[in-house]
C-alpha positions as a Python dict, from the first residue, in 0.01 Angstrom:
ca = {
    (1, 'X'): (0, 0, 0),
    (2, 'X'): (95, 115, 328),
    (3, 'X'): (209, -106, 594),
    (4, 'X'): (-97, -163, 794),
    (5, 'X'): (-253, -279, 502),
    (6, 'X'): (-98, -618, 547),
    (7, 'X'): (-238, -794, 858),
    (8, 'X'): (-193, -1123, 869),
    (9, 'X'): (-473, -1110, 1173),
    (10, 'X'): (-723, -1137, 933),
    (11, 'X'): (-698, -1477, 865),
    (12, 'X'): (-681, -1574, 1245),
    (13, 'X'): (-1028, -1367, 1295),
    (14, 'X'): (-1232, -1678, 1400),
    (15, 'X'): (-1220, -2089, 1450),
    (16, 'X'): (-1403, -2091, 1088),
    (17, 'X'): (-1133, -1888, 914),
    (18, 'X'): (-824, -2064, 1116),
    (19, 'X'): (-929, -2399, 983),
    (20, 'X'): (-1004, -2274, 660),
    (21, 'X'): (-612, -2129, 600),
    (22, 'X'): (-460, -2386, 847),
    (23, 'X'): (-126, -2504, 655),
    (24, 'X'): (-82, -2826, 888),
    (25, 'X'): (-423, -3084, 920),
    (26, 'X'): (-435, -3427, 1087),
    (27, 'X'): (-653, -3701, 994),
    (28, 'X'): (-688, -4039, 1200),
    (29, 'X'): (-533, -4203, 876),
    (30, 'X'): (-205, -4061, 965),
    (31, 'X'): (-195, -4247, 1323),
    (32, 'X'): (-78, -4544, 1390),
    (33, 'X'): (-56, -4705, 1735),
    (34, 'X'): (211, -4872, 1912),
    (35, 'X'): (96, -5173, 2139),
    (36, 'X'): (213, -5433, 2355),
    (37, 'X'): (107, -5772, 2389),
    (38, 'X'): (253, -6008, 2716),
    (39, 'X'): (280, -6361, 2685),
    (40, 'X'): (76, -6530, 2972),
    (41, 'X'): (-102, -6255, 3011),
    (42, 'X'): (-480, -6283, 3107),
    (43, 'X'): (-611, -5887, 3038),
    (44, 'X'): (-462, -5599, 2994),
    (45, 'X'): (-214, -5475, 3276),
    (46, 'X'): (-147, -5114, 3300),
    (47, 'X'): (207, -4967, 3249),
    (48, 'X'): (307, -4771, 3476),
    (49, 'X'): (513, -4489, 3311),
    (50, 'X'): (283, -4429, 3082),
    (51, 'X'): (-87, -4401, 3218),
    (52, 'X'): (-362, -4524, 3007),
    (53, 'X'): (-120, -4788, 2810),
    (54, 'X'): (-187, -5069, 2869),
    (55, 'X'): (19, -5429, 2853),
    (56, 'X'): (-256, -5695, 2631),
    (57, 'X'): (-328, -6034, 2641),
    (58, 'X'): (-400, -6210, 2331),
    (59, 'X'): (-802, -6135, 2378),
    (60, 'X'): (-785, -5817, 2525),
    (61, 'X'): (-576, -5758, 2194),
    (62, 'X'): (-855, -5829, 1972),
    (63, 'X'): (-1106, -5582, 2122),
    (64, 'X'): (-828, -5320, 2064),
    (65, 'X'): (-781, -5384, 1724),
    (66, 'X'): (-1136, -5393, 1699),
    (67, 'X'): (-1213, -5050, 1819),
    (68, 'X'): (-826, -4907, 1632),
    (69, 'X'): (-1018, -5025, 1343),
    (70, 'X'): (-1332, -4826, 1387),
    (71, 'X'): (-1147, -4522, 1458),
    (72, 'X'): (-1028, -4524, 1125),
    (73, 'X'): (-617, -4460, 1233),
    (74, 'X'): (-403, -4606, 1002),
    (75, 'X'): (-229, -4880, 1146),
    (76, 'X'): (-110, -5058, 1501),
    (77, 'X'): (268, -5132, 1554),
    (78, 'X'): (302, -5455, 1770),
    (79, 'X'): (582, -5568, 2007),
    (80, 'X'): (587, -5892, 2191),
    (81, 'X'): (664, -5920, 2565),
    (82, 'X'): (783, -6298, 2622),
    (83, 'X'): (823, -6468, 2925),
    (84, 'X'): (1164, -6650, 2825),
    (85, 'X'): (1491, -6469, 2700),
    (86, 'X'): (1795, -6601, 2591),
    (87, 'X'): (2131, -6508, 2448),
    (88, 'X'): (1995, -6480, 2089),
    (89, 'X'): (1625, -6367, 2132),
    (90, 'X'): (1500, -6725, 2027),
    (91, 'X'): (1157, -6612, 2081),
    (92, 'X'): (1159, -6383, 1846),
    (93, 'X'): (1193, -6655, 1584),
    (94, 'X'): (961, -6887, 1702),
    (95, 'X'): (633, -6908, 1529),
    (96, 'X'): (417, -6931, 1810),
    (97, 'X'): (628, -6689, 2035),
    (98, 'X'): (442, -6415, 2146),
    (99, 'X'): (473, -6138, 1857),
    (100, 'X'): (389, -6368, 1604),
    (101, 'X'): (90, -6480, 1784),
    (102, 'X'): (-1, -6154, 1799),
    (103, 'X'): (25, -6044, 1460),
    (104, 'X'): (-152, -6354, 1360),
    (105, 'X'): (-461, -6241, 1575),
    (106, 'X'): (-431, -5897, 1512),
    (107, 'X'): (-423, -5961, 1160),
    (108, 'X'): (-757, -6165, 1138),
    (109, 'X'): (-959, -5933, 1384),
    (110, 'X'): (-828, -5607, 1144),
    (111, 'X'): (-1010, -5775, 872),
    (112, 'X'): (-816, -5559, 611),
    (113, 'X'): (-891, -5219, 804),
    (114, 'X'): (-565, -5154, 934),
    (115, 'X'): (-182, -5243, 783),
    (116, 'X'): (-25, -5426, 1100),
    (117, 'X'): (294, -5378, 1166),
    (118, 'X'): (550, -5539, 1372),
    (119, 'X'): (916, -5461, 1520),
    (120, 'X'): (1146, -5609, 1365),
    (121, 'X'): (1448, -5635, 1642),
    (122, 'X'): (1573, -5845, 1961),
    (123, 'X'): (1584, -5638, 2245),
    (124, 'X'): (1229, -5771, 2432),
    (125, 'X'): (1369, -6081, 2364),
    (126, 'X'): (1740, -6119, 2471),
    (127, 'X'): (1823, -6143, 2840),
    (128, 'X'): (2037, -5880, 2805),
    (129, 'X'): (1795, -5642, 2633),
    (130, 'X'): (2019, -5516, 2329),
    (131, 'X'): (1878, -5545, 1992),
    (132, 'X'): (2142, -5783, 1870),
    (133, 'X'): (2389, -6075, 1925),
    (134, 'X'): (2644, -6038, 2188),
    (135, 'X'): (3052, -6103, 2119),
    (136, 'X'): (3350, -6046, 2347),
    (137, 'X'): (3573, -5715, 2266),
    (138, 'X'): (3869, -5640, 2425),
    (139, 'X'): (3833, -5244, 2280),
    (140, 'X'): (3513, -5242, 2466),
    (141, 'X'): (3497, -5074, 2845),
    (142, 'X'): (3192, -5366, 2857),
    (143, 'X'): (3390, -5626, 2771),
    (144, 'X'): (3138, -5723, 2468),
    (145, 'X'): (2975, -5531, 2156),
    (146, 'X'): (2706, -5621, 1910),
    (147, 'X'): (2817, -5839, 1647),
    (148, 'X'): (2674, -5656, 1349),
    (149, 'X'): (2647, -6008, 1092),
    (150, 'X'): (2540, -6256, 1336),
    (151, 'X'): (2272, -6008, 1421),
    (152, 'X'): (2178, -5937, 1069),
    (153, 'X'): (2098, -6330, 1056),
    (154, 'X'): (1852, -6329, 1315),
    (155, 'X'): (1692, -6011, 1165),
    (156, 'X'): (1695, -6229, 867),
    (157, 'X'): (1513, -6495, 1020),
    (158, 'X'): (1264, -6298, 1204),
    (159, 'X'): (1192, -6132, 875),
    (160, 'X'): (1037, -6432, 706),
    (161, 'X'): (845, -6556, 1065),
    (162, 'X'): (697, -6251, 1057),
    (163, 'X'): (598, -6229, 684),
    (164, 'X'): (461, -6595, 760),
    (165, 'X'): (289, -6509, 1062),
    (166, 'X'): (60, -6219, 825),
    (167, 'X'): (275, -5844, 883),
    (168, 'X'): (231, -5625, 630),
    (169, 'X'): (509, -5425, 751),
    (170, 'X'): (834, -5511, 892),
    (171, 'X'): (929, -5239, 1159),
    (172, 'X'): (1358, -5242, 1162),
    (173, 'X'): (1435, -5069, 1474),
    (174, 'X'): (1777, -5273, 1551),
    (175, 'X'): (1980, -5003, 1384),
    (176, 'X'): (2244, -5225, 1241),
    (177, 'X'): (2450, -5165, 924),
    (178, 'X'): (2308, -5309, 613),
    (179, 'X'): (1957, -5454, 793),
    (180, 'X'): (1717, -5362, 538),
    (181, 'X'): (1923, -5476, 244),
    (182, 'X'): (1945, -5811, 437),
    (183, 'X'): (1586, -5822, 503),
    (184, 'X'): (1451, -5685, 119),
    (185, 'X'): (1677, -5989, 42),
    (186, 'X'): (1515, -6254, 226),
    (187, 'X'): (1205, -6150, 195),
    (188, 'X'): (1185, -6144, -200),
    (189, 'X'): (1367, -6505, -220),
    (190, 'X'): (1131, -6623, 27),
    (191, 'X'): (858, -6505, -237),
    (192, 'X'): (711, -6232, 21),
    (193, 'X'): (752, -5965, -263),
    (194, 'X'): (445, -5759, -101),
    (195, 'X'): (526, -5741, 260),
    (196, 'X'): (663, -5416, 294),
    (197, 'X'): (998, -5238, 513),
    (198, 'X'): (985, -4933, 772),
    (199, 'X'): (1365, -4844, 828),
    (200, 'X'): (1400, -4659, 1125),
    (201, 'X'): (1686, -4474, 971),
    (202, 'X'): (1734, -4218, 1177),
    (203, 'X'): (1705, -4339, 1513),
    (204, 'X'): (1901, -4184, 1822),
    (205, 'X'): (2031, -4320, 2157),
    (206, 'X'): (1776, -4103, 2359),
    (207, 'X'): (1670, -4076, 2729),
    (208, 'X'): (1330, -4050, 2620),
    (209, 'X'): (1294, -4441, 2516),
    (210, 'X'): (1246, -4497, 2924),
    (211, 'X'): (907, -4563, 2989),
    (212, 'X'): (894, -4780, 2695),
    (213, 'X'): (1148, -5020, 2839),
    (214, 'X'): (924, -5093, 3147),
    (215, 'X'): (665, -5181, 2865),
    (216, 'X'): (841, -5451, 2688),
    (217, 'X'): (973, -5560, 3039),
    (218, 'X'): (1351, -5488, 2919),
    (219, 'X'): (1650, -5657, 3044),
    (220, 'X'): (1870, -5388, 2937),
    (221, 'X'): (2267, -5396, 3058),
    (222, 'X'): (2416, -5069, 2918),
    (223, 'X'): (2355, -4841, 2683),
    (224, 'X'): (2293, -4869, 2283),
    (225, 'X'): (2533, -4569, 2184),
    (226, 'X'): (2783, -4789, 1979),
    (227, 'X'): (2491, -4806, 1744),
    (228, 'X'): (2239, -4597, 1796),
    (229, 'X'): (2276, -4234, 1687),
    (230, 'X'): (2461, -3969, 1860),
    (231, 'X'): (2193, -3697, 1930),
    (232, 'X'): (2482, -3419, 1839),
    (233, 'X'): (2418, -3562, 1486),
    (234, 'X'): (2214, -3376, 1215),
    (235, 'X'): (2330, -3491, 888),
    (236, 'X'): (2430, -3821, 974),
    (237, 'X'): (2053, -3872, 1005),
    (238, 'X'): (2038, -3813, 626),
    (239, 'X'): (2284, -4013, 542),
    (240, 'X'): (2159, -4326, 748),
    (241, 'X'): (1805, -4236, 560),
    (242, 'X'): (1980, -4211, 197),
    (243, 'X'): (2120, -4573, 310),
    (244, 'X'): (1788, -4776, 405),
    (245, 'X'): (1617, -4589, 62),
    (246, 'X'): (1865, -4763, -149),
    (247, 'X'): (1850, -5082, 29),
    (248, 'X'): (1504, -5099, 8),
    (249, 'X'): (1325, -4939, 277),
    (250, 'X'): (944, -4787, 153),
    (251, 'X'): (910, -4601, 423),
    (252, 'X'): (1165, -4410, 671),
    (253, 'X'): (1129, -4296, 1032),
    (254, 'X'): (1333, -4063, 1240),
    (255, 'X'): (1280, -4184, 1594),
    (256, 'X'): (1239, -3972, 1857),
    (257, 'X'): (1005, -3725, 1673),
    (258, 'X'): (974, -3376, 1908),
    (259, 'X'): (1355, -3308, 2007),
    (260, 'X'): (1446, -3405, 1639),
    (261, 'X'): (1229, -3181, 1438),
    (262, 'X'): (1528, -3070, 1249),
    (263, 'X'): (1634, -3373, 1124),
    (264, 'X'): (1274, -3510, 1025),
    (265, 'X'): (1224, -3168, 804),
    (266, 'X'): (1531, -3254, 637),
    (267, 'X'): (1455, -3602, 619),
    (268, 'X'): (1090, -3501, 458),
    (269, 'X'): (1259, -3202, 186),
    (270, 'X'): (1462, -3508, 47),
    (271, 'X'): (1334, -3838, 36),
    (272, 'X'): (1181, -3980, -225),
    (273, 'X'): (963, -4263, 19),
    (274, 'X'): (729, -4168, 317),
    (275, 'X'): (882, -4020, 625),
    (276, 'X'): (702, -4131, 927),
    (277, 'X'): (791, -3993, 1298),
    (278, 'X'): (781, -4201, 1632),
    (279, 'X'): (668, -3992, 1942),
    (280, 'X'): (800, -4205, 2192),
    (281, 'X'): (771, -4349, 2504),
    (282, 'X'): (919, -4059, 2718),
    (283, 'X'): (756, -3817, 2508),
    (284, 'X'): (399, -3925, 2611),
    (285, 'X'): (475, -3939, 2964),
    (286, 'X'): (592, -3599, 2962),
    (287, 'X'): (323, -3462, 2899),
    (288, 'X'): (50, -3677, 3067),
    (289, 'X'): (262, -3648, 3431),
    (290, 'X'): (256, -3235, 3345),
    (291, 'X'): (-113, -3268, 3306),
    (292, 'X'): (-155, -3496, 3602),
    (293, 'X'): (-5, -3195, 3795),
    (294, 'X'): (-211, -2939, 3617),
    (295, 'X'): (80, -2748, 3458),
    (296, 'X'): (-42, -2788, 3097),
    (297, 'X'): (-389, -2824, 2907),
    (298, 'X'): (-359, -3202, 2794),
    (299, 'X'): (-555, -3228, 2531),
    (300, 'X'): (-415, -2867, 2370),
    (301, 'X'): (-45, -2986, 2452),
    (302, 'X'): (-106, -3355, 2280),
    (303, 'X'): (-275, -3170, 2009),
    (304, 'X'): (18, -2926, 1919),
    (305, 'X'): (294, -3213, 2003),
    (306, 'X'): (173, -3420, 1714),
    (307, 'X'): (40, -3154, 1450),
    (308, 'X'): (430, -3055, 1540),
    (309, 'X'): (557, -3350, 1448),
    (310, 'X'): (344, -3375, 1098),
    (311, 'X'): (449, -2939, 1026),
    (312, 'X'): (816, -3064, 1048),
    (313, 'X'): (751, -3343, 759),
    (314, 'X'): (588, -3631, 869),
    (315, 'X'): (365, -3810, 668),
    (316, 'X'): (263, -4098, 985),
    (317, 'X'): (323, -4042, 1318),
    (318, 'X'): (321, -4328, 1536),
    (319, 'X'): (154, -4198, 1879),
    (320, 'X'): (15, -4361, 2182),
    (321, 'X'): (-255, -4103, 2126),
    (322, 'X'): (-390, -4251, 1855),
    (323, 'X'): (-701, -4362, 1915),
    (324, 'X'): (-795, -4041, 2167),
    (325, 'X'): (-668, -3796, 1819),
    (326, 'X'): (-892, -4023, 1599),
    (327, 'X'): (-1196, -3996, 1776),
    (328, 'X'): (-1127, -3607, 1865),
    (329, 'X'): (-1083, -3552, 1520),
    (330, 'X'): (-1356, -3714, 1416),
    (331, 'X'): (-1577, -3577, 1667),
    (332, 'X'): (-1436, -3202, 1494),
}
């Protein structure tokens, strides 16, 4: 056979025979959206950062859930905005602050079409915007740290509010040691042996996580590198996976998705649960303020950003495209 005989051309001859071979497909199942829902709020208020996101109000909430539904995406992820904060996120654990109003709406109006999620940590609710309990340190250049146990407690206690208030998935974003052992725990002596856990596992300390911060209206002093991951760090992100799977995490996420394709593939060739990818905040506005300027296609550069994302490993991607890839792929 000589060497011309082999042309892999062939199979990129038309549209037909590209989607026939294609290695990599996306289907609106494999979406889920994040959203954000204000206390006080009376519609939805645009963010910003991130054009076409929106901030919702408990009703505007419903008609989005509503119309998620009928695009047939997989599931919404929900974070609460309150108007209070304290030292401890109280609001998190109250069960008619915001988030668990929320999932107690979205819940009803889903009607079974969609698995609802919710984030499971305290930074929209502390006044100082980290996602756990604050202690003095003297080792500290801040002069405090996050006290690892007392903030396991609160995740612990948010766990079972949330179960209450209807999630069917508990979203642990705080990245603390030993979270979702704490919260399988609770959750299975509190008889909630169905509600399930989404360890973000391998979650970095990223730039990209800005636009999102003006979403949940954060109150952020510092940084979150004393617990977050270093983004130097490639096998670290297994090991912080290989952790939440035996603690009891059914599904892992490696958080930000598009500058960590290398560490979601590995992620994906090894773990025995679903591996699901977050394409953040900073992410999306990339690539809508690139369009804005007409410097990219939009639609061809959201396309390849999240069929990236699912070639590297991902089995869910969690997109604030969602419901614009649903319908487009629906409409195809």
């Amino acid at each position: 056979m000589s060497q011309r005989s082999i042309r892999p051309r062939r199979l990129r001859s038309s549209p037909a025979m590209r989607r026939l071979v294609a290695e990599t497909r996306l289907h609106p199942a494999d979406l889920v959206l994040p959203m954000f829902v204000r206390e006080g709020a009376t519609g939805p208020e645009p963010i910003g950062s991130m054009p076409g996101v929106v901030q919702h109000s408990l009703d505007s909430l419903k008609g989005a859930i509503a119309q998620a539904a009928e695009a047939g995406i997989g599931g919404v992820m929900l974070f609460g905005v309150p108007l209070e904060k304290d030292a401890i996120g109280s609001g998190a654990t109250d069960p008619d602050g915001i988030l668990n109003l929320a999932t107690r709406v979205a819940v009803e109006e889903a009607g079974g079409a969609l698995v609802v999620q919710t984030d499971l940590c305290l930074d929209e609710f502390t006044d100082h915007g980290h996602c756990g309990v604050l202690r003095a340190s003297t080792s500290s250049a801040t002069g405090y740290e996050v006290d690892n146990e007392a903030t396991l407690e609160r995740y612990r206690e948010m766990a079972l509010v949330q179960a209450e208030s209807g999630s069917h998935l508990l979203g642990l974003s705080g990245m603390m040691d030993g979270q979702t052992a704490v919260v399988r725990e609770a959750l299975e002596g509190a008889g909630f042996v169905d509600t399930a856990i989404l360890a973000y596992a391998a979650k970095y300390a990223s730039a990209y996580y800005g636009p999102f911060r003006e979403a949940v209206n954060s109150s952020l002093v510092g940084d979150r590198r004393s617990y977050q991951m270093d983004a130097a760090n490639r096998r670290e992100g297994s090991l912080e996976v290989e952790l939440d799977i035996i603690e009891g995490a059914d599904v892992v996420m490696v958080k930000p998705a598009g500058s960590y394709l290398d560490v979601l593939a590995d992620v994906a060739a090894t773990s025995t649960v679903p591996v699901w990818a977050y394409q953040v905040s900073g992410e999306y506005a990339m690539i809508e303020a690139a369009a804005a300027n007409g410097w990219i296609d939009r639609e061809r550069a959201i396309d390849e950003s999240v069929l990236a994302i699912k070639r590297a490993g991902a089995d869910v991607v969690l997109t604030y495209w969602a419901l614009e890839l649903a319908e487009r792929l629906r409409r195809s």
